[in-house]
C-alpha positions in Angstrom: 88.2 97.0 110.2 85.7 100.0 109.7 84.2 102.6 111.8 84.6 103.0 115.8 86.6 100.2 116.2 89.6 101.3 114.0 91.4 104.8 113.5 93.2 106.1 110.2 97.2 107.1 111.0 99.7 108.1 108.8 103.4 106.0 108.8 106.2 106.1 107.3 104.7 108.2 104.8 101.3 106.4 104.2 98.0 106.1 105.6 97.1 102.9 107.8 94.0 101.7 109.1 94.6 100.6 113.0 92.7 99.2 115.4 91.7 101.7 117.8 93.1 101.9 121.5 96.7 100.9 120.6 99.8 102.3 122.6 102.6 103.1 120.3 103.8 99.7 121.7 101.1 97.7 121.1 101.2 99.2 117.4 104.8 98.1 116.9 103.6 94.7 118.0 100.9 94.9 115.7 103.4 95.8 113.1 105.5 92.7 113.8 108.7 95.2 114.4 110.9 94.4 118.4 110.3 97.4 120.3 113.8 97.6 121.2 115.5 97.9 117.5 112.6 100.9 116.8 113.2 104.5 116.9 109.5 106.4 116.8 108.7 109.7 115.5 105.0 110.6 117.1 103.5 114.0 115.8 107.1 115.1 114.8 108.8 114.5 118.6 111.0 111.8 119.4 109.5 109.5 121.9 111.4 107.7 124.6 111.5 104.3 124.6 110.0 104.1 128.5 106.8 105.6 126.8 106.0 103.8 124.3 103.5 101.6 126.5 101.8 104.6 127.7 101.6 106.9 124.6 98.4 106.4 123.1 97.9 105.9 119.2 94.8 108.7 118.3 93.6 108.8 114.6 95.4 111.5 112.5 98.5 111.0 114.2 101.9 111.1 112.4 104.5 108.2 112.8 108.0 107.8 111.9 109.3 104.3 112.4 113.1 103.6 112.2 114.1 100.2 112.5 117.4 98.6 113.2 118.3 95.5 111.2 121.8 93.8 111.8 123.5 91.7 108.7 127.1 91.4 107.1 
C-alpha cells in the first residue's frame, strides 16, 4: 500500500499506513475492533458514535482508540 491509494495517520500513538477513503468506521473495521465497544478521539475531539460512518479518515489525522474488553 504506497502512494494515492493509501494515507499516513497517527493512532494510538503511532504512525499507520491506511487505505485511503475510509470513514472512521470503516477503519475500525479495518482494524478488526466492534464499533460499538470503541471510544474515538479524531483530531483531539470526541466523536459520537452516530458519526463514525460519516467522518472521513484524511492523512495526517490524529486518532485515539479506546476499546472496551469484558473478562473476570
Amino acid at each position: 500500500m504506497t502512494g494515492a491509494d493509501s494515507i499516513t495517520v497517527h493512532i494510538n500513538g503511532k504512525d499507520r499506513q491506511l487505505p485511503s477513503g475510509l470513514s472512521v468506521f470503516a477503519l475500525l473495521e479495518h482494524l478488526e475492533l466492534n464499533p460499538a465497544l470503541v471510544v474515538v478521539e479524531l483530531n483531539r475531539e470526541i466523536l459520537d458514535r452516530g458519526h463514525y460512518v460519516d467522518a472521513q479518515v484524511e492523512g495526517g489525522d490524529e486518532l485515539e482508540l479506546v476499546h472496551f474488553v469484558g473478562g473476570g
